[in-house]
TORSEVO-393176 format. One record per residue (C-alpha): residue number from 1; residue in one letter; x, y, z. Coordinates in nm, 3 decimals. Layout:
<rs>
  resi  resn        x        y        z
   NUM     A        X        Y        Z
...
</rs>
This chain:
<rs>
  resi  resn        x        y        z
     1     X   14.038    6.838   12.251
     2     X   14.334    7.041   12.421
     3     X   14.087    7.358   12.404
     4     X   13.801    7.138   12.549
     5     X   13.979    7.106   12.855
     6     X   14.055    7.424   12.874
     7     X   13.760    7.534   12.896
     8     X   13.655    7.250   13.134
     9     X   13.897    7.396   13.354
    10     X   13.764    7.726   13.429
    11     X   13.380    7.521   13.431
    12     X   13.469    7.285   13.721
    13     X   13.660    7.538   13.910
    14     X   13.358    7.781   13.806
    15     X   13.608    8.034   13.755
    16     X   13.355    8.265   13.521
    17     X   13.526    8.591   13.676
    18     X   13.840    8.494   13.643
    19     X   13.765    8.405   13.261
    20     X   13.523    8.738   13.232
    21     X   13.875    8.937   13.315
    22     X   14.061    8.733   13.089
    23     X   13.866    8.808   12.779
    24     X   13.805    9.145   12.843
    25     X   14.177    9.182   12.817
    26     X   14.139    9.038   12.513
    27     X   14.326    8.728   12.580
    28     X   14.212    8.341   12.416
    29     X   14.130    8.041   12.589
    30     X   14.451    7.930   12.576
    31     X   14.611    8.239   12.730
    32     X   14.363    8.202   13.019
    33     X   14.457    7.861   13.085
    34     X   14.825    7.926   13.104
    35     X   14.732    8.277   13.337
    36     X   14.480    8.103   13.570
    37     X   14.536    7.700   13.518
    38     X   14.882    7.658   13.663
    39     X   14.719    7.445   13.945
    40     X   14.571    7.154   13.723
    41     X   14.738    6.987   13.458
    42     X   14.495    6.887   13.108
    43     X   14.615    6.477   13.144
    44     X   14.458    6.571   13.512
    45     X   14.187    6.714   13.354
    46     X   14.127    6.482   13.125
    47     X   14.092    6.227   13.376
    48     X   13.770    6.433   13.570
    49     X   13.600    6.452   13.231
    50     X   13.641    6.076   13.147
    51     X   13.483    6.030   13.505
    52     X   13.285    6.307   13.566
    53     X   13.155    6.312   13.265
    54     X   13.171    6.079   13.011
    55     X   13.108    5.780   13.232
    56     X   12.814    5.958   13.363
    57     X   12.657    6.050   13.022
    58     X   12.700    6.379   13.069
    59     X   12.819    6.600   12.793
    60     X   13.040    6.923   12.822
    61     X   13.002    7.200   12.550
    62     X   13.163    7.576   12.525
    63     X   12.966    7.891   12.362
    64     X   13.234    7.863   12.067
    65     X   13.139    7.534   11.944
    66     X   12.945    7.463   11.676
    67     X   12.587    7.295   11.846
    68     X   12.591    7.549   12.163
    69     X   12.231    7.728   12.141
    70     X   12.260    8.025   11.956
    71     X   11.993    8.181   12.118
    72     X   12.166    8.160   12.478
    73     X   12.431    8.365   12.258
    74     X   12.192    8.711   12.249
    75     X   12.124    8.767   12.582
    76     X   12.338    8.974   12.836
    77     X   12.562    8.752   13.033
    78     X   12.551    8.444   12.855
    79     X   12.710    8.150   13.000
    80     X   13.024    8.021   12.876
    81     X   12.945    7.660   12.894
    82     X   12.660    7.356   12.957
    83     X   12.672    7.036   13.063
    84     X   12.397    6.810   12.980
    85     X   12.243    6.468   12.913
    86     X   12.042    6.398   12.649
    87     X   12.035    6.681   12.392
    88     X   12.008    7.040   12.332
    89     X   11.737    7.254   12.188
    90     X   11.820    7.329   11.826
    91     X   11.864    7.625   11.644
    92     X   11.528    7.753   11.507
    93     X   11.290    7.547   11.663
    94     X   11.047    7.732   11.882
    95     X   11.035    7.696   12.234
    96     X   10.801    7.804   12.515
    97     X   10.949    7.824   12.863
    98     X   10.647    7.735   13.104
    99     X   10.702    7.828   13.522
   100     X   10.511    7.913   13.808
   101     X   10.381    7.822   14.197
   102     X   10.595    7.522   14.373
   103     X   10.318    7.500   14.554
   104     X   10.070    7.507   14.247
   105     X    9.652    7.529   14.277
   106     X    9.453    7.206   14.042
   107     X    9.401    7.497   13.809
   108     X    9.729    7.613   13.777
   109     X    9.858    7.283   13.768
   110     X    9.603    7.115   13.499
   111     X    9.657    7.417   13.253
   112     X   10.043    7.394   13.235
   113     X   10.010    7.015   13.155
   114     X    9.737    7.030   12.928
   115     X    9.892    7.382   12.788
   116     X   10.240    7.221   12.758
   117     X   10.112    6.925   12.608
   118     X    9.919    7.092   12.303
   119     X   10.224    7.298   12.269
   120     X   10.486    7.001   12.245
   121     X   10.225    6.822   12.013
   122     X   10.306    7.109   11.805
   123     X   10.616    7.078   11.764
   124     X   10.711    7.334   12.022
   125     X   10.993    7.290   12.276
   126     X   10.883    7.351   12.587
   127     X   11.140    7.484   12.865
   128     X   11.148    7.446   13.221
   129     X   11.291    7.394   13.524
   130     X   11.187    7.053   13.689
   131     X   11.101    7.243   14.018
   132     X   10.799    7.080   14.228
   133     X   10.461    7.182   14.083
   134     X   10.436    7.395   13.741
   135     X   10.736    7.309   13.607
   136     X   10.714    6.955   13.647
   137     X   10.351    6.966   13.511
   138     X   10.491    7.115   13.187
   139     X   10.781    6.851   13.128
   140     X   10.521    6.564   13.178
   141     X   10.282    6.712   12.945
   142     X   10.561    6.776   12.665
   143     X   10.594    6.395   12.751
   144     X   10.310    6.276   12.752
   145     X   10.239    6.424   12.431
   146     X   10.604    6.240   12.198
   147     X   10.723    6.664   12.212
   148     X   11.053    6.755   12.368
   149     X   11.108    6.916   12.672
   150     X   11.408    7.057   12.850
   151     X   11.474    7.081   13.165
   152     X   11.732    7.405   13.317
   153     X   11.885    7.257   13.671
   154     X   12.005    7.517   13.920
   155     X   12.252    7.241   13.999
   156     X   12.448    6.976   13.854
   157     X   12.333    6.759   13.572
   158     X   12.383    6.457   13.776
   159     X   12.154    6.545   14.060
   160     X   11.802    6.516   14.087
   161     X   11.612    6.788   14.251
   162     X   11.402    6.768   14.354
   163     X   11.403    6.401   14.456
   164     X   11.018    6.381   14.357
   165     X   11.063    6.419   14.027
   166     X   11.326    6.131   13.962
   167     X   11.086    5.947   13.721
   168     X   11.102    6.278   13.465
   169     X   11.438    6.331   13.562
   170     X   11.496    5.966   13.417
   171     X   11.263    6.054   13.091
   172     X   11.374    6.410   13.018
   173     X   11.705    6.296   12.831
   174     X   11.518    6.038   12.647
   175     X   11.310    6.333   12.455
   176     X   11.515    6.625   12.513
   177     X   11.736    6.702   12.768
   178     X   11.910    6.833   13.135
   179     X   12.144    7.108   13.147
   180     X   12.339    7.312   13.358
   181     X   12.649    7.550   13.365
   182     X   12.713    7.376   13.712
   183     X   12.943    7.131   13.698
   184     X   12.861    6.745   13.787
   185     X   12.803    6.731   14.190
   186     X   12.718    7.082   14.211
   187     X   12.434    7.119   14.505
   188     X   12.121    7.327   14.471
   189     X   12.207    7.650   14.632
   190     X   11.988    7.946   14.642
   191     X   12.215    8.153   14.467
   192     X   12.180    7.914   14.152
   193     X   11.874    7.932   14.077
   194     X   11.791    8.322   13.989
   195     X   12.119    8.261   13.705
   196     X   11.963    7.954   13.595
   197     X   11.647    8.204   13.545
   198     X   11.840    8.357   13.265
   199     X   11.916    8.038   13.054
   200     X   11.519    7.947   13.083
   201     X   11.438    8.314   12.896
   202     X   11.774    8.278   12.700
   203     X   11.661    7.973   12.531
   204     X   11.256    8.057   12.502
   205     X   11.063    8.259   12.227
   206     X   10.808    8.345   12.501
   207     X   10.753    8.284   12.896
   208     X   10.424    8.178   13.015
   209     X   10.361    8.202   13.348
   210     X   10.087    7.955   13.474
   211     X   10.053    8.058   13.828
   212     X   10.251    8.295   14.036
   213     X   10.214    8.530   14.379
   214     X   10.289    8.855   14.371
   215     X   10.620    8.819   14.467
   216     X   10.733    8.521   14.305
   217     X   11.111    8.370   14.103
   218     X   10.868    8.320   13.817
   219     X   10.788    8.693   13.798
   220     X   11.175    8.657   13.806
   221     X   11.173    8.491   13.514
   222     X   10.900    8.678   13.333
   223     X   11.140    8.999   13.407
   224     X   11.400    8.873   13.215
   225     X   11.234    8.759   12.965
   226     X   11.116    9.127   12.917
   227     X   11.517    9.241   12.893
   228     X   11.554    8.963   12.639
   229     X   11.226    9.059   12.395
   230     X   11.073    8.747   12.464
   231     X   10.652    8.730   12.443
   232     X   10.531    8.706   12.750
   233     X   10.158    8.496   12.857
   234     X   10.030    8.478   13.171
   235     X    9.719    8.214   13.254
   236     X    9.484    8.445   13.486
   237     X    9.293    8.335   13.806
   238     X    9.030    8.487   14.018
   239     X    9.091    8.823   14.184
   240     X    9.055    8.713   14.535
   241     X    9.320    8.441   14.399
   242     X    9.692    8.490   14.601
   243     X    9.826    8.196   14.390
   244     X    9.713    8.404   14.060
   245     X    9.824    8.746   14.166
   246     X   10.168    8.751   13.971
   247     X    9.972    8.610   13.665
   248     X    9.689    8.937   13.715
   249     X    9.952    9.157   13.728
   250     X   10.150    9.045   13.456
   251     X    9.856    9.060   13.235
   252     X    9.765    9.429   13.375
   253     X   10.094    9.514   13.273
   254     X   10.084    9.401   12.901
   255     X   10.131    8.967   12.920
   256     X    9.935    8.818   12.682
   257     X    9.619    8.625   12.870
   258     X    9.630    8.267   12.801
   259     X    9.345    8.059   12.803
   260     X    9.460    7.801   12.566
   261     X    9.800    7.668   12.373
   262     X    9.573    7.841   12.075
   263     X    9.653    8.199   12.223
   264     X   10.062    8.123   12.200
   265     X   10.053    7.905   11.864
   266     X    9.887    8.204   11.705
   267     X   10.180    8.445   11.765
   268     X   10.392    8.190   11.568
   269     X   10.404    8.201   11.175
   270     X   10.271    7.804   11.149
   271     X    9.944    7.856   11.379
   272     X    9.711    7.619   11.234
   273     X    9.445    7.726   11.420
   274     X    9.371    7.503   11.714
   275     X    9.071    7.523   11.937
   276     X    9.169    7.394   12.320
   277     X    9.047    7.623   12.543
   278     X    8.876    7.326   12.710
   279     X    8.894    6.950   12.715
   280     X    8.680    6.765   12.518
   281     X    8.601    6.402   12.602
   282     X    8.611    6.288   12.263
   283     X    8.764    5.924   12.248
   284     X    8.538    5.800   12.524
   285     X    8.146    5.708   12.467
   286     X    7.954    5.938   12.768
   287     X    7.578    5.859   12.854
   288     X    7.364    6.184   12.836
   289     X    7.341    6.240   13.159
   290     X    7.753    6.202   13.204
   291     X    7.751    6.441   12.916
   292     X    7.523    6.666   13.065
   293     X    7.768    6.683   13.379
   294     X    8.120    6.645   13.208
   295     X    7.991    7.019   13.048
   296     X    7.979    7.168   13.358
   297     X    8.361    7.095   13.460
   298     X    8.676    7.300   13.404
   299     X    9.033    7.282   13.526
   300     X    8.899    7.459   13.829
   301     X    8.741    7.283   14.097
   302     X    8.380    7.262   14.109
   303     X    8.179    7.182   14.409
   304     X    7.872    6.923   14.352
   305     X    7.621    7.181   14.466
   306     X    7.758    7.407   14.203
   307     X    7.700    7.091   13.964
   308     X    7.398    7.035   14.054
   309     X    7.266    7.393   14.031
   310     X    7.349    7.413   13.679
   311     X    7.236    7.085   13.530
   312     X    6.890    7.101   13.715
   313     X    7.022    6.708   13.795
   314     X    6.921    6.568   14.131
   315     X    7.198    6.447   14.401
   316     X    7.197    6.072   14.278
   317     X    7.194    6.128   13.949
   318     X    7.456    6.398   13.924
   319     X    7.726    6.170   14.149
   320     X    7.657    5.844   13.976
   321     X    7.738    6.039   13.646
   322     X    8.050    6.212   13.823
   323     X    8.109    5.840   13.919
   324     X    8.076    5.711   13.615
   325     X    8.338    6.039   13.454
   326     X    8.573    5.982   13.714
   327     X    8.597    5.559   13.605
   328     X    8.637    5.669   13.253
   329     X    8.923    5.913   13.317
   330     X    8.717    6.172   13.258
   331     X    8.733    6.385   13.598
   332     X    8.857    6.391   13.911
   333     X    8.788    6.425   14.304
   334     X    9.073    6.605   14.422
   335     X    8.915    6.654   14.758
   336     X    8.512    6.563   14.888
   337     X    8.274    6.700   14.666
   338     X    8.531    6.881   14.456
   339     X    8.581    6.755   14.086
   340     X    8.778    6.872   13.807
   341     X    8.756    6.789   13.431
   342     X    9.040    6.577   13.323
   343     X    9.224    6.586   12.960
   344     X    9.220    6.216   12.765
</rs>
């Protein structure tokens, strides 16, 4: 317990160069404290983790305990603590870490949750960062499908940010977990978020970037995950595309194109050979003619004049079937006369 604190002391402080300086001189834990911790006593503490923490749910863990991700151990840098509620990813299960656009596209946003979700149903942890958009379509899919998913905070553990996302912020811990090497109360700063970057890759087998622009922290990400020797997958969009960009690149310079979890499940040794490049409304009974229509839809959106140029249907009967999809889950109009195939 006495080195616990110890540690905790140089975590709540965030004292990381001070600590940096102390083992490169070769000194212990202990030997740190008693250099740098003159100012707080361990009863005191003691008393911030009981409160800070532990009433909190939130759990404190160094690099040289037994349960701290190995993985996080092999890159450059590594941090010398987490907090975090719920649990930690466990050594040698495969993860994915899935990021991209804040301000994500239907596309984008439709192919990290079904993506995420065929991963997590097999078995695969998939990492993130609970921003807006991408990342918070990945955590809901890894829910949404019984998988675990964890999210990486560029803040503390005990805050949600974004606000938006308190209902996975709430379910995360419940089938996974939250971490952070920012102590409880630490706000979202800017500078945060590019180091949190480094536990995403850190704690991933592969990166796959669902939608990105040309200059975006995914591509970040993606960079890192390079340094590390992760895989990296890209989903790609149309040319003309500025949210797709950063994927188009990455994929022009060597990312594996992702159409489908099948593309990432095959790089690992227990691929059993799904087929998901598109969903398939299986569970529900369609008429023909809903059939017929539900064919023509993809992830992207598709205008009904589009529809109706490549069923041969006329108006009515094309929109009462796109009616008809849209009662039975089936599709979507995100916007007038633009509908999207939906996963069941």
């Amino acid at each position: 317990m006495k080195e616990i604190l110890m540690w905790l002391f140089f975590a709540k402080n965030l004292k990381i160069k001070e600590l940096k300086k102390a083992f490169k001189e070769g000194k212990s834990i202990s030997e740190a404290y008693l250099e740098y911790g003159k100012s707080e006593s361990l009863e005191e503490i003691k008393e911030y983790y009981e409160k800070e923490c532990l009433d909190k749910g939130i759990e404190f863990i160094s690099r040289e305990e037994t349960g701290f991700p190995q993985k996080l151990l092999q890159i450059p840098d590594a941090p010398f603590w987490l907090f975090f509620m719920g649990s930690l990813p466990k050594d040698g299960e495969k993860s994915i870490a899935v990021v991209g656009a804040r301000g994500c596209s239907s596309y984008g946003s439709e192919y990290a949750r079904k993506i995420s979700s065929d991963l997590a149903g097999q078995g695969i942890n998939i990492i993130s960062g609970m921003a807006a958009g991408i990342d918070a379509k990945a955590h809901r899919g890894a829910i949404n499908a019984g998988g675990k998913t964890f999210a990486v905070l560029g803040c503390g553990v005990d805050i949600c940010y974004p606000k938006e996302n308190f209902d996975i912020y709430n379910l995360i811990p419940k089938c996974g977990g939250i971490l952070s090497e920012y102590p409880p109360g630490s706000k979202p700063l800017s500078m945060y978020f590019p180091m949190r970057n480094r536990i995403i890759s850190g704690l991933s087998d592969g990166i796959f970037v669902a939608e990105a622009r040309e200059k975006s922290g995914s591509l970040i990400t993606a960079g890192l995950g390079l340094e590390h020797g992760k895989n990296i997958y890209a989903l790609p969009g149309r040319a003309d595309d500025p949210m797709s960009k950063g994927c188009n690149m990455l994929i022009r310079e060597g990312a594996k194109l992702v159409l489908s979890a099948s593309d990432i499940l095959e790089d690992f040794d227990f691929y059993s050979g799904m087929n998901m490049a598109f969903p398939v409304a299986s569970k529900i009974i369609l008429e023909t003619t809903e059939k017929i229509v539900y064919s023509t839809l993809r992830f992207e959106p598709r205008h009904i004049n589009s529809i109706l140029h490549e069923t041969g249907l006329d108006e009515s009967e094309a929109r009462k079937a796109l009616l008809m999809l849209c009662i039975k889950g089936c599709a979507r109009e995100i916007t007038t006369d633009y509908y999207i195939a939906t996963d069941i």
